[in-house]
DRENDO-1510 file (C-alpha; in Angstrom, 1 decimal, always signed):
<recs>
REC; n; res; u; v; w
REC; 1; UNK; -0.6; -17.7; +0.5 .
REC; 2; UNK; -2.5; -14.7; +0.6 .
REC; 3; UNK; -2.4; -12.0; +2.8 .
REC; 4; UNK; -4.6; -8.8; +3.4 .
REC; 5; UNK; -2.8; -6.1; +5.4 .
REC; 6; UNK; -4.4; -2.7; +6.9 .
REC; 7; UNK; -2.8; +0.2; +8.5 .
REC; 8; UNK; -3.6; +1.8; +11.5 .
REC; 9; UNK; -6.7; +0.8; +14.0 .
REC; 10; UNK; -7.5; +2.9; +16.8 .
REC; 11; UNK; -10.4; +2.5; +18.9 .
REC; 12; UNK; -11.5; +6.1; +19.4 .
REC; 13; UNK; -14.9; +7.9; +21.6 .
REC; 14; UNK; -16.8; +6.8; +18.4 .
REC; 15; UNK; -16.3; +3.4; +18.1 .
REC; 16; UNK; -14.6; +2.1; +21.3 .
REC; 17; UNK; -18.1; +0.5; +21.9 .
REC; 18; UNK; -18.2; -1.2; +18.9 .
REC; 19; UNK; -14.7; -2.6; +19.4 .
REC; 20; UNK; -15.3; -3.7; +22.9 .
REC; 21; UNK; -18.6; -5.3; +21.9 .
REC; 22; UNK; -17.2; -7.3; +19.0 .
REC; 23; UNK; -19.6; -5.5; +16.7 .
REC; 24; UNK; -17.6; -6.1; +13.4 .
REC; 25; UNK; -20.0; -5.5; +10.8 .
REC; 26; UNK; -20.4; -1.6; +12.0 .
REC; 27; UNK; -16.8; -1.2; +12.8 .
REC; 28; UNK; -15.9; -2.6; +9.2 .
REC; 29; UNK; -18.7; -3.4; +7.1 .
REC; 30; UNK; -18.6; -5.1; +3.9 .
REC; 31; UNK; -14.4; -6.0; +4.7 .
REC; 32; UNK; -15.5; -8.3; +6.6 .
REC; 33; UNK; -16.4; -10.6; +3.9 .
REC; 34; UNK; -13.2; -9.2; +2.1 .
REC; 35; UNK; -11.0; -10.4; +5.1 .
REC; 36; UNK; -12.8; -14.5; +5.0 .
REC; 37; UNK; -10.8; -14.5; +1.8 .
REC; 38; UNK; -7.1; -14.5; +2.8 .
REC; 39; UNK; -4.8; -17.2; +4.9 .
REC; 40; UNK; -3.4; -14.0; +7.2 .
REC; 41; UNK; -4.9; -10.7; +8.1 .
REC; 42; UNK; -2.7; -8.1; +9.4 .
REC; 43; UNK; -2.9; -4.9; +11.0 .
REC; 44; UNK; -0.9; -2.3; +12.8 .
REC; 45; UNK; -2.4; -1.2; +16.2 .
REC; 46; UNK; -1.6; +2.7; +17.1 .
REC; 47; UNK; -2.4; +3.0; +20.3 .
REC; 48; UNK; -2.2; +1.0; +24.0 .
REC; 49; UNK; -4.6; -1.2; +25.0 .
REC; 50; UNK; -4.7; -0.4; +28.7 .
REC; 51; UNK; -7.1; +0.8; +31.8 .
REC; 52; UNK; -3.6; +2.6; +32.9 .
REC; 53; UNK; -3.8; +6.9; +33.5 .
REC; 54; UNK; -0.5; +7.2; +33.3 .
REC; 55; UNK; +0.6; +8.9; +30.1 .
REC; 56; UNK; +3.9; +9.8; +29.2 .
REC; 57; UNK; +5.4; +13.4; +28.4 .
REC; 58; UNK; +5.2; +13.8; +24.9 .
REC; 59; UNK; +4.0; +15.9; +22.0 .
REC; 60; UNK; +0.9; +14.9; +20.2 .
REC; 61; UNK; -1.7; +12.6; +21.8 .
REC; 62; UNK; -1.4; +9.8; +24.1 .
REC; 63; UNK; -3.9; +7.5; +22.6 .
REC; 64; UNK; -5.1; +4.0; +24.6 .
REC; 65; UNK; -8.4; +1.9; +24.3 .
REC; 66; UNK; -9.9; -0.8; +26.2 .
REC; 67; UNK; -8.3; -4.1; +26.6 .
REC; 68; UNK; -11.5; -5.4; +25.3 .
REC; 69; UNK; -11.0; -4.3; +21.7 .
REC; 70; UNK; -9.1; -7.2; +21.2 .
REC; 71; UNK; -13.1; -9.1; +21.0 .
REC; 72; UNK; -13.3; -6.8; +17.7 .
REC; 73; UNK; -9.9; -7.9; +16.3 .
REC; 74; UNK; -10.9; -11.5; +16.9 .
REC; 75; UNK; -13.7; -11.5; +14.9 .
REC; 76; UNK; -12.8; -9.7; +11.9 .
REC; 77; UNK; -10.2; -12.3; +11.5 .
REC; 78; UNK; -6.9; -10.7; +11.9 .
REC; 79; UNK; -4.0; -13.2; +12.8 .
REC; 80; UNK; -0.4; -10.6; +13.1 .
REC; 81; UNK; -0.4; -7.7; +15.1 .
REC; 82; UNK; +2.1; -5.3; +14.4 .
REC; 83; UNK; +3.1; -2.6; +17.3 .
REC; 84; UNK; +5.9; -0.7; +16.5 .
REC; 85; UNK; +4.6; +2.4; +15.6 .
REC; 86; UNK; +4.6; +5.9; +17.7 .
REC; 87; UNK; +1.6; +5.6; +19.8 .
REC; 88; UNK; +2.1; +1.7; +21.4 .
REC; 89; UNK; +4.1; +3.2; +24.3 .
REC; 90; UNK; +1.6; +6.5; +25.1 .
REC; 91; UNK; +1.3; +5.6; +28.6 .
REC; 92; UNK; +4.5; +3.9; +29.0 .
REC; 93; UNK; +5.9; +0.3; +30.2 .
REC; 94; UNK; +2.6; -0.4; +32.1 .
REC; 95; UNK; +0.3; +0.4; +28.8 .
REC; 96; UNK; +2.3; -1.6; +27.0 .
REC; 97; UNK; +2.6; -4.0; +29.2 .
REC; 98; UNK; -1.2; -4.0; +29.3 .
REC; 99; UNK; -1.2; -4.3; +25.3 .
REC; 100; UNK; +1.1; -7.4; +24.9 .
REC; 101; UNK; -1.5; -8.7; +28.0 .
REC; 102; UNK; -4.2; -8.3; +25.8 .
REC; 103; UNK; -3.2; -9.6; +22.3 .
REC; 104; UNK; -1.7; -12.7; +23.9 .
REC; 105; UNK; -5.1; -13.2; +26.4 .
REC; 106; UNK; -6.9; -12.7; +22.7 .
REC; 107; UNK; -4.8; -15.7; +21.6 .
REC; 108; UNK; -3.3; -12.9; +18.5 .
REC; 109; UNK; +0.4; -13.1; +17.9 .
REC; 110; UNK; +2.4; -9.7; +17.3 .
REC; 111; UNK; +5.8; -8.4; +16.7 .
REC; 112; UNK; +7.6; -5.1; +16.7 .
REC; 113; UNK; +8.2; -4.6; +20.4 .
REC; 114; UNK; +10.6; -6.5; +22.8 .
REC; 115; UNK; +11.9; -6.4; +26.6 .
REC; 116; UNK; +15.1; -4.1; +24.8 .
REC; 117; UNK; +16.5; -3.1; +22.1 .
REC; 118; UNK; +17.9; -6.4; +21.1 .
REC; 119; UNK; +14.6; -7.8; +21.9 .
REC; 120; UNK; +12.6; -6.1; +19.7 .
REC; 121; UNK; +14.4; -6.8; +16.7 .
REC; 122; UNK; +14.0; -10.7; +17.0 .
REC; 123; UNK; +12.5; -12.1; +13.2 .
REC; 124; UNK; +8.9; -12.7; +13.3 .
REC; 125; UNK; +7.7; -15.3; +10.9 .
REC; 126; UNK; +4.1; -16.8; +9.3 .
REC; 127; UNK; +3.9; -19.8; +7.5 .
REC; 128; UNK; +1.6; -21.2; +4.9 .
REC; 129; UNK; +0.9; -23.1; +1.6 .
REC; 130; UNK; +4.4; -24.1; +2.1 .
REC; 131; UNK; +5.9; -20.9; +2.7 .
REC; 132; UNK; +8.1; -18.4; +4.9 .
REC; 133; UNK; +7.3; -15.4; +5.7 .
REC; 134; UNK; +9.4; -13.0; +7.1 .
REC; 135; UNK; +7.8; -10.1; +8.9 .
REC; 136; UNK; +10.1; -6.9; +9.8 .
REC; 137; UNK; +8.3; -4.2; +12.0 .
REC; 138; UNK; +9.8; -1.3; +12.5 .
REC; 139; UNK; +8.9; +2.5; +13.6 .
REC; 140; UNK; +10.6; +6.0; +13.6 .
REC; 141; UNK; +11.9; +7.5; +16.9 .
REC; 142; UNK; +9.0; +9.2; +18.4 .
REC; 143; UNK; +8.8; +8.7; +22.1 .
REC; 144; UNK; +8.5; +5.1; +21.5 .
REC; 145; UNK; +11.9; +3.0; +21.2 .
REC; 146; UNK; +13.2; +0.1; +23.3 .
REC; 147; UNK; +16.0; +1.2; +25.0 .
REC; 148; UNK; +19.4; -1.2; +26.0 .
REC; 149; UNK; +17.4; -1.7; +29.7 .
REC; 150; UNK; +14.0; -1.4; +28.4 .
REC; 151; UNK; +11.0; -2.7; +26.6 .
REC; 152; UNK; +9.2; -0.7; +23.6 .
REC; 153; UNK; +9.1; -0.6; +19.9 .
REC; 154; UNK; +11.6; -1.8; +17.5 .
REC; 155; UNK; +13.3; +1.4; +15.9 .
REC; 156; UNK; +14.7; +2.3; +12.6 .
REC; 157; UNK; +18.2; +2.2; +12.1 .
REC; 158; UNK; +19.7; +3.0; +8.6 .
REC; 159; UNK; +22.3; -0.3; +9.5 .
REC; 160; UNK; +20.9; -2.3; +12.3 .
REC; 161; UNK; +17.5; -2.3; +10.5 .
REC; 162; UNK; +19.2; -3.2; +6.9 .
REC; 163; UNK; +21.2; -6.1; +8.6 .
REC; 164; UNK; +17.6; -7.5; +10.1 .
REC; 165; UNK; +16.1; -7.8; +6.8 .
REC; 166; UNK; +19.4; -9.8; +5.0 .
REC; 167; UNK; +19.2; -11.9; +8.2 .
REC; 168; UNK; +15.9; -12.9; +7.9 .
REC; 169; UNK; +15.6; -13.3; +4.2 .
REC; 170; UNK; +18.4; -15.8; +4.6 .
REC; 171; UNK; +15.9; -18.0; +6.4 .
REC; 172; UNK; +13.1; -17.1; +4.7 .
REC; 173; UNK; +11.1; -17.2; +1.4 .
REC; 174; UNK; +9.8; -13.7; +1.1 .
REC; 175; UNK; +10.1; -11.0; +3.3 .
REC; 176; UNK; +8.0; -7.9; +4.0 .
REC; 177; UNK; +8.5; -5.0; +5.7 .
REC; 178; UNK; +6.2; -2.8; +7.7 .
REC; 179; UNK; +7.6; +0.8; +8.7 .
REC; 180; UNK; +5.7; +3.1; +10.4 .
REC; 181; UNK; +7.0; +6.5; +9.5 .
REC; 182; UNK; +7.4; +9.5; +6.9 .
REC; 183; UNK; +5.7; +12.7; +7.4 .
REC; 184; UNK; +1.8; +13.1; +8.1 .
REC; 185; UNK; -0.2; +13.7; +5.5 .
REC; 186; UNK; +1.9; +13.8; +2.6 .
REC; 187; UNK; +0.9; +11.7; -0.3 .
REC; 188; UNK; +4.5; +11.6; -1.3 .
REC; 189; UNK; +8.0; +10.1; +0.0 .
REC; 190; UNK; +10.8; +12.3; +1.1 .
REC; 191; UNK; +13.9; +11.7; -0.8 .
REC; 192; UNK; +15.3; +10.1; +2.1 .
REC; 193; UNK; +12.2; +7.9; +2.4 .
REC; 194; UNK; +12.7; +6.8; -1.0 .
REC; 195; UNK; +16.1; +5.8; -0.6 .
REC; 196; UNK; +15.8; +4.1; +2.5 .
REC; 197; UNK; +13.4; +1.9; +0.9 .
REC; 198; UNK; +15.2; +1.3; -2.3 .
REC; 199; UNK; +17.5; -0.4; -0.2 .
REC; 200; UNK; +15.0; -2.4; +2.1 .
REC; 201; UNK; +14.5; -4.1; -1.8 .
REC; 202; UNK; +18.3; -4.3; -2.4 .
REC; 203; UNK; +19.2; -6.5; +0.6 .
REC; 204; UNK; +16.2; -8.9; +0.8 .
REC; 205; UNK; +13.0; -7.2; +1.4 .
REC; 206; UNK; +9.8; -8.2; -1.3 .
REC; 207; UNK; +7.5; -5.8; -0.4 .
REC; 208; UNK; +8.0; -2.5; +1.8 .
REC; 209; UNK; +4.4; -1.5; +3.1 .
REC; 210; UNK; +4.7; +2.2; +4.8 .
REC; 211; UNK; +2.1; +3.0; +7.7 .
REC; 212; UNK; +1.5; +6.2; +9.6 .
REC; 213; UNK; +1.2; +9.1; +7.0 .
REC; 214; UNK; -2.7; +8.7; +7.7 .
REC; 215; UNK; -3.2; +9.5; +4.2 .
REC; 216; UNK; -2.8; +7.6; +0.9 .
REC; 217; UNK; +0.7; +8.0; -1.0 .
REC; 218; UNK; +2.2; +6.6; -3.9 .
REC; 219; UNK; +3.3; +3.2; -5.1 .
REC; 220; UNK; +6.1; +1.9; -7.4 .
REC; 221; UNK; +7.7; -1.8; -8.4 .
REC; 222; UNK; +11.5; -1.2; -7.6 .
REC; 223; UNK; +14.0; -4.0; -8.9 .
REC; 224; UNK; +11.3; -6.3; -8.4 .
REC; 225; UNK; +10.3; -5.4; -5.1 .
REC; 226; UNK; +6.6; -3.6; -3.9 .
REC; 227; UNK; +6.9; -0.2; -2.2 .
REC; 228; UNK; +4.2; +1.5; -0.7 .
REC; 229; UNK; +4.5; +5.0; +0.5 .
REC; 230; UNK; +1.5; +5.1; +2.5 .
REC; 231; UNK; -1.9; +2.9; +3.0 .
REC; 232; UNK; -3.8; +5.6; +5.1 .
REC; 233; UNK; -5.5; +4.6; +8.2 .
REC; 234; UNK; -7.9; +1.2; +8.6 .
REC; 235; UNK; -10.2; +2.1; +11.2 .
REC; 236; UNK; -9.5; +5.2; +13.0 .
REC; 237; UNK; -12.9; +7.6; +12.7 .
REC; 238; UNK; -13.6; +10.2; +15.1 .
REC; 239; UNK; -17.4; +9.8; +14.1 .
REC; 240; UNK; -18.7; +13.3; +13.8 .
REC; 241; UNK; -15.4; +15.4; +14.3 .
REC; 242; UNK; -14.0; +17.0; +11.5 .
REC; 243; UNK; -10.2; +15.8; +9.9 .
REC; 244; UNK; -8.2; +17.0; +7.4 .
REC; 245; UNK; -9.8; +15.3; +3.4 .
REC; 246; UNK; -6.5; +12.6; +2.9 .
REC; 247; UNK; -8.2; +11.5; +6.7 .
REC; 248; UNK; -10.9; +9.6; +5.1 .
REC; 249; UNK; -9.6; +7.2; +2.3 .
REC; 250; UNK; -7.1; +4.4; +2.6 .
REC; 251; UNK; -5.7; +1.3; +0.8 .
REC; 252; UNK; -6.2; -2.6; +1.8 .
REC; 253; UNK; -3.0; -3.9; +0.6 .
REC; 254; UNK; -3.1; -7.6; -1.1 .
REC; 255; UNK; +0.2; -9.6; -1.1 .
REC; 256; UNK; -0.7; -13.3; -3.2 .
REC; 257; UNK; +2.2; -15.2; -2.5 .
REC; 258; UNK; +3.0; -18.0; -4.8 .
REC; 259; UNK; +6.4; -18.5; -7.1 .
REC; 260; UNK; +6.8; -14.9; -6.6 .
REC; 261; UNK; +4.9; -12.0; -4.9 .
REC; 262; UNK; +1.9; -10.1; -6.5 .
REC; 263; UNK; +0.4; -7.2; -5.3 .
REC; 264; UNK; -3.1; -5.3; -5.4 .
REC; 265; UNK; -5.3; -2.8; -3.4 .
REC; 266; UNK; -8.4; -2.1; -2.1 .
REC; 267; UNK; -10.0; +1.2; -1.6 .
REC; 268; UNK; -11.9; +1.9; +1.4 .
REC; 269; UNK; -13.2; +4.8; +3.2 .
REC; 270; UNK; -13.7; +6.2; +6.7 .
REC; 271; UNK; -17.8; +6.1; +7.7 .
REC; 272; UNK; -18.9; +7.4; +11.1 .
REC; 273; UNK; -18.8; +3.9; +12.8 .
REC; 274; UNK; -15.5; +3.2; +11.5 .
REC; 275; UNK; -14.7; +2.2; +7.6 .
REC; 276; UNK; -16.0; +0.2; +4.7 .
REC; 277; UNK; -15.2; -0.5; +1.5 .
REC; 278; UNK; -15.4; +2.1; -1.2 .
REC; 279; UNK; -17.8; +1.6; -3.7 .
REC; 280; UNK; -18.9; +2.9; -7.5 .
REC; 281; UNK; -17.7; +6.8; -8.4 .
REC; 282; UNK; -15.6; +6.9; -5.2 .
REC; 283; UNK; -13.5; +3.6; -5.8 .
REC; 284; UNK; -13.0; +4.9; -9.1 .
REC; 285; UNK; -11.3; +8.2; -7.5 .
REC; 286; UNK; -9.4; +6.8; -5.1 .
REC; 287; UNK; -7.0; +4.5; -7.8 .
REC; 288; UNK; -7.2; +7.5; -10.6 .
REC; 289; UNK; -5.2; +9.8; -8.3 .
REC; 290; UNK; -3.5; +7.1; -6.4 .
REC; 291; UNK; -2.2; +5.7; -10.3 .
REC; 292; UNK; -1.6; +9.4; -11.1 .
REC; 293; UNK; +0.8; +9.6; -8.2 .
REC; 294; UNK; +2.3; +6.5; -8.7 .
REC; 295; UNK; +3.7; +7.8; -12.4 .
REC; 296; UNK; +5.4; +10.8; -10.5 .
REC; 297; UNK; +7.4; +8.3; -9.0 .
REC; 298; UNK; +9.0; +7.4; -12.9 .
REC; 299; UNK; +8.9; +10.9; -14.0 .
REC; 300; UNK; +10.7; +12.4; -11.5 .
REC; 301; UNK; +7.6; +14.9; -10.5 .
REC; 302; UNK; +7.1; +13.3; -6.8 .
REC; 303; UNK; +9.7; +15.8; -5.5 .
REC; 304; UNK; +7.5; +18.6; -6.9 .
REC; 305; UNK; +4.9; +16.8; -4.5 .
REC; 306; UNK; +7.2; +16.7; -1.8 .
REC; 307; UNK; +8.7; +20.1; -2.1 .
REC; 308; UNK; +5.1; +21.3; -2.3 .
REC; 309; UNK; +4.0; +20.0; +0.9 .
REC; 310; UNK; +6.8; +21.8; +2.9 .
REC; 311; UNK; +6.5; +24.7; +1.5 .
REC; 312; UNK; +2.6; +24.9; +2.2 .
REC; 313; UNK; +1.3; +27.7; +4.2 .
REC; 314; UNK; +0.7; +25.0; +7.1 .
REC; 315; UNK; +3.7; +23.5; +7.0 .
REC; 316; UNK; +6.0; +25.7; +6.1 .
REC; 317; UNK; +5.1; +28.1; +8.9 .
REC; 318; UNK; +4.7; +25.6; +11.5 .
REC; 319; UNK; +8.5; +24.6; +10.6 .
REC; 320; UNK; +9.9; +28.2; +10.4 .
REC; 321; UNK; +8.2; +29.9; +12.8 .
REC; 322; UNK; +9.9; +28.8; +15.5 .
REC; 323; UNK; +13.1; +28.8; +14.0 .
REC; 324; UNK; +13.0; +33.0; +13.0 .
REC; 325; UNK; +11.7; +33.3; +16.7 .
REC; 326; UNK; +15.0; +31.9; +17.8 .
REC; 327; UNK; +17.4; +33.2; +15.0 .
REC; 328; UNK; +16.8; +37.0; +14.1 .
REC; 329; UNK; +19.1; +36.8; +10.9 .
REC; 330; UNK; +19.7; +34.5; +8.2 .
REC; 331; UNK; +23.5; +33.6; +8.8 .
REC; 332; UNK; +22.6; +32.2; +12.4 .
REC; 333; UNK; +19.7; +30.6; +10.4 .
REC; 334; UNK; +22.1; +28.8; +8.3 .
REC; 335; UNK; +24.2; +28.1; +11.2 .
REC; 336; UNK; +21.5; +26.3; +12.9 .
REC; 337; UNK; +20.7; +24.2; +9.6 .
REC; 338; UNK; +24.2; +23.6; +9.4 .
REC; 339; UNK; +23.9; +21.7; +12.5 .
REC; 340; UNK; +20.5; +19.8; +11.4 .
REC; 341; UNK; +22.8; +18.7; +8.0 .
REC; 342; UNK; +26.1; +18.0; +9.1 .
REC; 343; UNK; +26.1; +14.0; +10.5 .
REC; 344; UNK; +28.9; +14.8; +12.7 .
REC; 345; UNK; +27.4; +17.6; +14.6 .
REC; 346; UNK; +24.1; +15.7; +14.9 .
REC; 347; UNK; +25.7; +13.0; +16.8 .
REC; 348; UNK; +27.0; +15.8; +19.3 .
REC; 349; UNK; +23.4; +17.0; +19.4 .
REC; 350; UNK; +21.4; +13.8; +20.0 .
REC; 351; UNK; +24.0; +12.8; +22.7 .
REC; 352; UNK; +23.7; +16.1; +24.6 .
REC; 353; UNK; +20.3; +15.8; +24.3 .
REC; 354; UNK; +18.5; +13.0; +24.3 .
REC; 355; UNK; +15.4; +12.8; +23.1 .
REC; 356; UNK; +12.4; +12.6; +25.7 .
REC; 357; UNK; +11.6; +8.9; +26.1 .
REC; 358; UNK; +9.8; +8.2; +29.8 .
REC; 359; UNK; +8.5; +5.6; +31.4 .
REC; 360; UNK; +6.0; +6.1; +34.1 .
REC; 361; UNK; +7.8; +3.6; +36.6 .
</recs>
């Protein structure tokens, strides 16, 4: 079996049209032939298909599309959605609602969502060439999470999650997981990141694909297992409107599935109607630095990386700023990272205050 998976996909202003219309070979250009090639296509879909107005209290951007999109999805090929990610519930149980409405109109099977939290953890499996997938979807806490009483994205948990993945490799060939998280635009893994997905390998997983960081990041072969820290978006251009560099080159991830799991990538590039594969000197580029990173992962040099990112001018003031406004000297500084370290005291915090997670109803 072999499978081609993309990151994110947003219809945006630009290329809504496009989507809506169908219009595949300027929403995608030559991966379109790329994706006749494989038995499943699968991408994550950041953002809620839905006509609804009612967006939820958040920060960041409360990002839908037209229900119609799903025309574009259709025709490229793809076959799995996955939603759990931080933007699927933008404009709450309605604009989710109004997603699952779509994808299942479209005749398109997804997974990382369900009616609660128990739900949205059931196994999601694809089948081919006489094999078992298993599919684990899961998301950080942003706004987004299916609740005991309510529907929305299937969340990390550092046990619940682990437990999923033994469950369903018990009952499955291979297993891979998707998890939409780490920190934006870092090319690197926190060292809790790292961890995490060390033991995603341990209990079952065969390939840990990481979404979200809208940026490429690293790779690395772990006890057997394929771990990717970060594909970069699929199609998600603003057209004319200026991001950040990491914004404009990604990774197509190939998973060929026989007596064991293979992996290999394809570089591709944002364009103004969408995205494309990359081509010649800029190919080239993209896997030098992305194989450069992936050696800082066995020389120990990715937490330079990491460290490096934090403590960048952007970063590192958008972190601290707030903090020195609130704490005028550094022992009620440490006091207050006490509180962000210490387990215990965390628990107290997240049950006094619960983190803002509306519904519109």
């Amino acid at each position: 079996m072999k499978i081609l998976i993309g990151a994110d996909v947003v219809p945006t202003e630009a290329t809504e049209k496009y989507f809506a219309d169908g219009d595949v070979e300027t929403l995608f250009g030559g991966i379109c032939n790329l994706a006749k090639n494989y038995d499943r296509v699968i991408i994550n879909l950041e953002c809620a298909l839905t006509e609804s107005d009612g967006a939820i209290k958040k920060f960041g951007p409360n990002i839908k599309a037209s229900p119609k999109s799903t025309n574009a999805l259709k025709a490229l090929g793809v076959t799995d959605v996955m939603l759990s990610n931080n933007h699927v519930f933008d404009f709450g149980t309605q604009g989710l609602r109004d997603t699952m409405a779509a994808l299942d109109e479209a005749g398109i099977p997804y997974t990382g969502v369900g009616e609660n939290d128990t739900d949205s953890r059931k196994p999601y499996f694809i089948e081919g060439a006489g094999k078992r997938i298993g599919i684990v979807n899961v998301s950080e806490h942003e706004y987004n999470y299916a609740t005991e009483g309510r529907l929305g994205a299937n969340p990390y948990d550092p046990y619940l999650t682990m437990e999923d993945i033994r469950n369903t490799r018990a009952v499955a060939d291979f297993v891979i997981v998707i998890y939409h998280g780490g920190k934006e635009h870092c090319r690197y893994p926190s060292p809790r990141l790292r961890n995490l997905s060390h033991e995603m390998i341990r209990v079952g997983a065969d390939a840990v694909i990481m979404q979200h960081s809208h940026c490429i990041g690293c790779y690395e072969k772990f006890e057997g297992g394929h771990i990717v820290y970060g594909q970069g978006n699929f199609n998600f251009s603003y057209g004319e409107v200026e991001k950040k560099p990491t914004w404009y080159t990604s990774l197509l991830v190939e998973l060929d599935i026989e007596k064991e799991m293979n992996i290999s990538f394809h570089p591709i590039v944002t364009t103004l109607t969408g995205c494309d594969l990359a081509r010649g000197k800029d190919a080239v580029e993209i896997l030098t630095a992305f194989n450069e990173r992936n050696a800082s992962l066995l020389d120990g040099s990715w937490r330079d990386g990491w460290h490096a990112f934090c403590t960048s001018e952007e970063i590192f003031n958008n972190y601290t700023e707030k903090v020195e406004r609130e704490f005028d000297d550094d022992e009620k500084r440490q006091l207050f990272a006490h509180f962000l370290d210490c387990e215990a005291h965390t628990d107290v915090w997240r049950e006094l205050y619960p983190t803002w997670n509306h519904t519109n109803d």
